[in-house]
N, C-alpha and C positions, 0 to 999 in steps of 0.2 A: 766274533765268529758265529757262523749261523749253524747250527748243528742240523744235521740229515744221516737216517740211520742208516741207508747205503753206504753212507760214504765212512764210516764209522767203523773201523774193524771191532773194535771192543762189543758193539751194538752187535755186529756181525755173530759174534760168539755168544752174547747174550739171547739173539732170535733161533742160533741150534739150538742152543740149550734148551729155548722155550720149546722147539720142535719136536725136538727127544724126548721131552717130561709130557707129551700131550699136553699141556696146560696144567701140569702138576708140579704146584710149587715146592713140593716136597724134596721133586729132584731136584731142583735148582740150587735149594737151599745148600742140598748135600755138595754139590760141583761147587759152590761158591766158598763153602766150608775150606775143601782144600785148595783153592784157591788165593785165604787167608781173608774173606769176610761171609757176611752171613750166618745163617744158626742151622740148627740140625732142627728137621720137624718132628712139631709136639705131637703129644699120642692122639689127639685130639682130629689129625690130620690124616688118620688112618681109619678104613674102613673092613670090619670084619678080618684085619690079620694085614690087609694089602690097602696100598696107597687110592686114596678117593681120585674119581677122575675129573672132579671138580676142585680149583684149585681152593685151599681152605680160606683165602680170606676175599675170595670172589664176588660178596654182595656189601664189602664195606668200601669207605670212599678213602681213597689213599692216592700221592700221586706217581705218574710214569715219571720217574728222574731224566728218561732219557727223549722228554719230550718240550725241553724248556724253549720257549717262544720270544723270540728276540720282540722289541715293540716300537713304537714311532710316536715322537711327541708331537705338542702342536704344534714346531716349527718344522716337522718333516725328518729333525736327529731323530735318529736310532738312540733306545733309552737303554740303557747294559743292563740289566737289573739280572739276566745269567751268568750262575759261576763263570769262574774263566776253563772248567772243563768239565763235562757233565758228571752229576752226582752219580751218577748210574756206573761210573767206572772206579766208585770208590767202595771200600767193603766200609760195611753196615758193623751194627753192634744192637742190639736188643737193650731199652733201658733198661736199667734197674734200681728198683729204690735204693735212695742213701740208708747210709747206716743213720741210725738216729742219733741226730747229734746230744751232745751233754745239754744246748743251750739254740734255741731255737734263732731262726734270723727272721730279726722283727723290723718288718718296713712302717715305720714312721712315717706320718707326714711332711712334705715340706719345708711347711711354714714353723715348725719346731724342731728340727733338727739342727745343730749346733756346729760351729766353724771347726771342729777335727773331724768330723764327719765329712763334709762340703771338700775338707783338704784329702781327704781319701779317696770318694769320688771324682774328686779334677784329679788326682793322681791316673788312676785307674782309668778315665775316659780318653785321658792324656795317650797313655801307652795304647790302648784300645786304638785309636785315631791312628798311630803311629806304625803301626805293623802295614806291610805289604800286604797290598790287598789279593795275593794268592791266599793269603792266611785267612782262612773261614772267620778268625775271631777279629777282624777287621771291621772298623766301626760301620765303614758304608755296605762290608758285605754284611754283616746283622741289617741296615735298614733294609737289604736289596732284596732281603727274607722276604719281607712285606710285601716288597712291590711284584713278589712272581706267585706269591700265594693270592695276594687281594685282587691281583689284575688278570686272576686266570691264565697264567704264563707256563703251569704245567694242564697237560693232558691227566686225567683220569686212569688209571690201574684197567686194564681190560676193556677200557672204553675210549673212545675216539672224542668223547666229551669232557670240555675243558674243566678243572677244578679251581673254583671260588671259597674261598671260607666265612665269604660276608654273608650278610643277607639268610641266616639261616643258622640251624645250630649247632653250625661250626665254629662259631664267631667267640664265644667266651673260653672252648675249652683252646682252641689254636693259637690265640692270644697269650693264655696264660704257657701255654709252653713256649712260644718265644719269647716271654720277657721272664721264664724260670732260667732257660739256658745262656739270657743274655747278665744275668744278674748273678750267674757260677762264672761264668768269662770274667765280668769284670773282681769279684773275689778273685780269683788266679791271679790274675795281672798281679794284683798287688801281694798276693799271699796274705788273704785274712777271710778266711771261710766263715765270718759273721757277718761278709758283707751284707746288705738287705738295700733292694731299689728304695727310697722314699717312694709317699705316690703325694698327687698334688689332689686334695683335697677340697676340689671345688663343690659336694655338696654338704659344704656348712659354712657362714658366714665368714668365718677368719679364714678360711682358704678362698674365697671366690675371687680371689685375683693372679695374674701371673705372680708366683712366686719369685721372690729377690733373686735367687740362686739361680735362675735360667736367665738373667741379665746379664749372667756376667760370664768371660771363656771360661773353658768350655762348651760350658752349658747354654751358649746364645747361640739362637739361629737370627741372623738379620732378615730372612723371610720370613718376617710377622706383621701383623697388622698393628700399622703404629697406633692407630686410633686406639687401640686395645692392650696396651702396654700399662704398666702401674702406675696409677693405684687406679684405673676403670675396672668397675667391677663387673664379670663374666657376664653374657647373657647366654646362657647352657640349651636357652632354646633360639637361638640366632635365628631370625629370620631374612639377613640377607640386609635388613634394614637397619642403621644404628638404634639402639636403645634411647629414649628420650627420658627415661626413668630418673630417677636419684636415686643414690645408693641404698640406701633403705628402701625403697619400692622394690629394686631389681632384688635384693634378697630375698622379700618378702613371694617375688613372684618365682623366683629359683627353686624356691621348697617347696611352695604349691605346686610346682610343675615335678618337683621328684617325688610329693608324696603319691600325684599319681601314676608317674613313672616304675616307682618302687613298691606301691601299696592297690590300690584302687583299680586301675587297671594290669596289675601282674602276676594276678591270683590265680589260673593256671599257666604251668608249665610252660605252655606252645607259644605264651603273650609271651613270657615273658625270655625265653634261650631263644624263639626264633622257630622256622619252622622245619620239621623234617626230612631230609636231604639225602637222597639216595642214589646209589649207582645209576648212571647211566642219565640221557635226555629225559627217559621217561619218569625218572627219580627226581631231576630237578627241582628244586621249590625256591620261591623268592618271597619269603615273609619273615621279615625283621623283628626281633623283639625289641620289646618297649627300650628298652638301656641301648640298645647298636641305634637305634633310629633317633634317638636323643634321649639324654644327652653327647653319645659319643659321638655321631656325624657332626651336630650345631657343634659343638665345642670344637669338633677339626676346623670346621669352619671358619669357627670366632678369630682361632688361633692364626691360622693359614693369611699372607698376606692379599690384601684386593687389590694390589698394585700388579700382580701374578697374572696370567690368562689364567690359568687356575684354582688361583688361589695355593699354589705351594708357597712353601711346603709342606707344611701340615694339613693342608685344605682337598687335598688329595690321595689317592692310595698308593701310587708309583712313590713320590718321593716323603710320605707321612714320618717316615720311621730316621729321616735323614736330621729331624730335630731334634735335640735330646728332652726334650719336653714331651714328647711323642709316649716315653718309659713312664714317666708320672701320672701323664692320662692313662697309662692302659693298667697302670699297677693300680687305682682307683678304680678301674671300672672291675678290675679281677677281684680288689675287697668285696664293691657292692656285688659281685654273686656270693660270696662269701654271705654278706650282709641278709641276702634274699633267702640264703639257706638257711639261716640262722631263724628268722621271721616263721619259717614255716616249720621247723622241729627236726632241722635236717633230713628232712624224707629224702631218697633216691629222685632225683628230677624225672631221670631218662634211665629206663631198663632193656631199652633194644638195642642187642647187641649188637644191630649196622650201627650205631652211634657208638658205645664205648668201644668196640676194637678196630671202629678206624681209626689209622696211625698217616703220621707225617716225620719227616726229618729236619734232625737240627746237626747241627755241630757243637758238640761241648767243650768244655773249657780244655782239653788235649787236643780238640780238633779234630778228634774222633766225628764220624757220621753217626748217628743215633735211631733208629726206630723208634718213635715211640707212641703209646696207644692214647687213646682218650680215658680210657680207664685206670689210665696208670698216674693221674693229673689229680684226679677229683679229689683228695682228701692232701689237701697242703700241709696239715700236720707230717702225716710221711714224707712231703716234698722237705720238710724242712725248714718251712718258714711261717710264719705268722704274722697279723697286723695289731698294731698298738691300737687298744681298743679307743674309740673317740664318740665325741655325741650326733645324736642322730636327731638332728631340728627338725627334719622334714618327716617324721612320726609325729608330730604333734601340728602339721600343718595343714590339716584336713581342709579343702575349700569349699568356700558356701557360695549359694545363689546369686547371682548379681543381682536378681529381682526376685522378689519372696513368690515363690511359688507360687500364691494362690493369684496373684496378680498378673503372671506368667500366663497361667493359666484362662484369662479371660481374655488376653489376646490373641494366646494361641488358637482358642475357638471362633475367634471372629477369623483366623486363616484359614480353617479347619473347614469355613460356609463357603470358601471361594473354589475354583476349578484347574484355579493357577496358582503359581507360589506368587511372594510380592515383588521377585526379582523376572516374574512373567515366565517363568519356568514351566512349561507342560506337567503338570502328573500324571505318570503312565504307571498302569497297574496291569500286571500279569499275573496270571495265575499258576502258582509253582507248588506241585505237590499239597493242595488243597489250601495255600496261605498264598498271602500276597507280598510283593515286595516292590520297589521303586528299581526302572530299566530304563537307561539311556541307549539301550541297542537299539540297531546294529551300530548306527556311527558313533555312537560315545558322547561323552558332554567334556567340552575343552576346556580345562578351569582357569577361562581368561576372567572371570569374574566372580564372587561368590554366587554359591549355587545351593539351595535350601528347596527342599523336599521333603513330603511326608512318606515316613516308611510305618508299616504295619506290622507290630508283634504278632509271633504267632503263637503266643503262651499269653495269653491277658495276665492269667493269674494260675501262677505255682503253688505247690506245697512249699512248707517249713522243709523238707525233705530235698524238693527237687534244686531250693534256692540252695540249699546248701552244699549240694553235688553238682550242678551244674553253674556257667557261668554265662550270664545270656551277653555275648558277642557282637558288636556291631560291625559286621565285615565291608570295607568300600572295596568293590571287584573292578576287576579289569582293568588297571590302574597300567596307563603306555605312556613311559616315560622316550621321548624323542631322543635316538644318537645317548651319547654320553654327556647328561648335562645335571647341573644339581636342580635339585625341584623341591619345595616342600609348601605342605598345605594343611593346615591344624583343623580338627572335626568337634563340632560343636552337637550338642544336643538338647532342644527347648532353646535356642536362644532367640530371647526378644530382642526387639531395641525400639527405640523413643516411636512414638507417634508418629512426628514429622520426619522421621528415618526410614520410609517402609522400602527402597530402596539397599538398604543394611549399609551403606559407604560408609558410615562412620563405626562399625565392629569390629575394625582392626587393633584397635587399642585394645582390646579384651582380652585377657589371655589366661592363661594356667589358674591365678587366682581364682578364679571364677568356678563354681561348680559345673558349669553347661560345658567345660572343655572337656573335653573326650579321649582327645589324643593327637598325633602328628604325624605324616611320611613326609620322610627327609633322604633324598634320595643325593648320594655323595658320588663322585667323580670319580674315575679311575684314571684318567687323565692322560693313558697314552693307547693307540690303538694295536692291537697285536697281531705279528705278522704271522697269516695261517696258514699252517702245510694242508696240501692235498690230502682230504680223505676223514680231515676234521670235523665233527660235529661242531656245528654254532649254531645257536638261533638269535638273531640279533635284536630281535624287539617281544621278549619273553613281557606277557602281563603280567603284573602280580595281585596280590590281596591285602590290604589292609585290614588287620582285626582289631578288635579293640574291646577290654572287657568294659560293659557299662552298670553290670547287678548292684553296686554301691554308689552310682551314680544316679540310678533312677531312684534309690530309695530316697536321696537326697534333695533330687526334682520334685518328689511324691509322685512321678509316673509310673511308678511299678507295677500300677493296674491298669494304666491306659491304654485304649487298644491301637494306637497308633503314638511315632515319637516324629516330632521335625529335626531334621538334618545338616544341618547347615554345615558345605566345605568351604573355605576361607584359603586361597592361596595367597605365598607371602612371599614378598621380594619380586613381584613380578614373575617369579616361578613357571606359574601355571600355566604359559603360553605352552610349555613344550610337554603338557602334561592331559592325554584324557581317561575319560574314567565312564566304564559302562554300567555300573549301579550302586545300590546299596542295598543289604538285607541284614536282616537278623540271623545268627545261627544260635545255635546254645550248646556250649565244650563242658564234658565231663572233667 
């Protein structure tokens, strides 16, 4: 069913409403109240004695319930991923913390969790699967969560502009509330409020493979990539190409890609949640953190079958959530923020209040409708759960140079004398705000090939002070990903290669090990396209920014003082045809 709010009496009542309150959610609350959903507004929502005539939660990102957008896959079906009747005609309920339990619920990994466990989860997935999918706690309407939040399937709160939760720093706290309310559903089903999701444990050696227990029903999705079934060991930075590695190598290069994942490159804030995301088109941003851009894309990927036009199901965002291995990845990637916060001394990540009191809706384990805030998430001790604490290999996995710097360095000068790169690349220098930076404008440079350029510091050299407040940035701009398609292309920095290589064809093998790797954009699928009402905002070929912290990186290089670094992008899987990018510069993030 296509919903249209003409045609919609409940909408009908819902747009008086909004008429009569001027845009004051205050009264609505009240008319909803006796109605028998919604809350009475807080004092917070009043101004000098009488109601603000600005509605109170007007510059956070939250979605229109009564805007869900039916979609179309790639064979032309309509994808259902909409309730069967909009959320916007059901009364709400304000979370509220649990009471503190006696005994915390502690998610386990995987690969150690034990056969009356396994038999409680197949119980619980069992009846989950089983329920009429009018029932919110129905297993495919939990995945259909994903597929109308990730694919932009609601409109925006006060805005004609669609809402995303990828790509931004909605992506760790939106996650962790659908897999907090999908992990009280399945405790219900069974009545045992200790239940705790396992999460699958891909970054430490004894996890990096599918887990036995999603082999078997339940828990098996047959849209998986057989190549990639057990005992092959993950490749968490998939490049679209099989891994040619041995198991030992591919581990060895999993850690050095999460030590800079987790460590090297994630030491501010914005690397590493993603960028800030505000009401409306002109709030938009699309800058991934380090963890959403890989390893969690590459591993939907890995997982997602290649026999698929899309690689579902995992390999996509419409039907990601329809695997039950989908819960394991995302309950690990909700640890590692745990893990990141831990790293840093639990400081406050994010203190703007557009971030913690945006709120989304769930359905809890009564089926109740939920409001609930980003600030209401951040501390899992009160959520009531906890992770069994495990080792952390890729802390000790720092990576070094593939060619000893000083060596580095005498080639890099011999490229340093020429006018072109060795891939015949133009250097084009502008001048921006009295520094220089590397511009492929106006047309952009198509990363049908790798592409290596010199860009210019505009700090040679810092204080003790500046290095320690700031974080110097490698940002690749204007990054136009073609239609809906996957892309990824890893950034190198000082990277040589052999003599008779000056061409670089052979740098593909290099990867995370290496200190010269920088980073990666991995640009994942949505997979179906959405059918849009008149009057909607879309922009369908939004650029983005690549950032990437490198201050631990150059020290490592020893170019910390140089007044210029080489750039090398690397597209992989043949990616980069549908992929241009109009430059590179330095910034530096407090």
């Amino acid at each position: 069913m296509f919903f249209r709010d003409s045609k919609d009496l409940t909408e009908q009542r819902n747009q008086l409403i909004g008429y009569i309150s001027t845009a004051s959610q205050w009264v609505k609350n009240i008319i909803f109240g006796f109605l028998g959903g919604g809350v009475w507004p807080s004092n917070n929502e009043f101004v000098d004695g009488g109601p603000s005539l600005e509605p109170p939660d007007s510059t956070v990102i939250s979605p229109n319930l009564s805007t869900c957008h039916q979609s179309v896959g790639y064979t032309g079906h309509l994808v259902y991923c909409c309730p069967p009747k909009p959320e916007s005609e059901e009364p709400f309920i304000d979370f509220q913390l649990p009471d503190p339990p006696s005994t915390l619920r502690v998610r386990r990994p995987v690969h150690l969790i034990d056969d009356e466990f396994i038999a409680k989860y197949n119980k619980a997935i069992t009846i989950m699967k089983s329920l009429p999918y009018d029932d919110p706690r129905n297993f495919m309407r939990q995945a259909n969560m994903h597929c109308i939040y990730c694919t932009g399937a609601y409109n925006q709160k006060y805005s004609n502009s669609l809402l995303n939760i990828h790509k931004s720093w909605l992506f760790f706290p939106w996650h962790r509330m659908m897999i907090y309310f999908h992990e009280k559903i399945l405790g219900d089903l069974i009545g045992d409020e200790t239940f705790a999701l396992p999460f699958w444990n891909w970054d430490a050696p004894e996890g990096m493979v599918i887990p036995k227990m999603y082999m078997k029903e339940p828990f098996l999705d047959k849209e998986r990539d057989r190549s990639h079934l057990p005992p092959q060991v993950a490749d968490i930075n998939y490049n679209f190409v099989e891994s040619t590695l041995e198991a030992d190598e591919q581990i060895s290069r999993n850690l050095a890609f999460m030590y800079n994942q987790m460590v090297s490159g994630a030491k501010k804030t914005e690397l590493f949640m993603g960028c800030p995301y505000k009401i409306g088109e002109a709030g938009a941003c699309i800058g991934r953190g380090t963890i959403e851009s890989a390893p969690h894309n590459t591993l939907h990927s890995w997982v997602g079958s290649s026999l698929n036009p899309k690689r579902e199901n995992m390999g996509v965002f419409y039907s990601a959530a329809r695997d039950p291995i989908f819960y394991g990845h995302h309950s690990n990637i909700d640890r590692l923020w745990e893990v990141w916060k831990e790293l840093r001394g639990y400081k406050p990540e994010i203190v703007d209040p557009d971030w913690l009191d945006s709120y989304f809706f769930f359905h809890n384990e009564k089926s109740q409708l939920v409001r609930i805030k980003i600030r209401d998430v951040l501390n899992i001790t009160n959520l009531g759960y906890s992770y069994q604490k495990v080792d952390l290999p890729w802390l000790n996995a720092r990576p070094k140079p593939s060619v000893p710097p000083k060596i580095a360095r005498n080639r890099l000068m011999r490229m340093e004398n020429t006018t072109t790169t060795p891939n015949g690349l133009q250097l084009v220098r502008k001048n921006i705000k009295n520094w220089e930076h590397s511009c492929f404008e106006p047309e952009g440079r198509t990363l049908d090939t790798n592409v290596r350029v010199r860009v210019y510091r505009p700090k040679k050299i810092r204080s003790k002070k500046e290095k320690e407040e700031e974080e110097e940035v490698l940002v690749v701009y204007g990054i136009d990903v073609k239609d809906d398609m996957n892309v990824k292309f890893d950034v190198y920095v000082n990277l040589v290669v052999n003599d008779d290589d000056d061409e670089g064809t052979n740098i593909g093998h290099i990867g995370p090990e290496s200190r010269e790797f920088a980073g990666t954009y991995v640009n994942m699928r949505r997979g179906v396209t959405l059918i849009i009402n008149e009057g909607d905002e879309v922009i369908r070929n939004r650029k983005t920014d690549l950032k990437l912290g490198i201050s631990e990186l150059l020290v490592d290089l020893e170019a910390d003082e140089d007044d210029s670094i080489w750039v090398t992008l690397v597209p992989r899987g043949g990616t980069g045809v549908n992929t241009t990018v109009d430059g590179i510069r330095i910034e530096y993030m407090a």
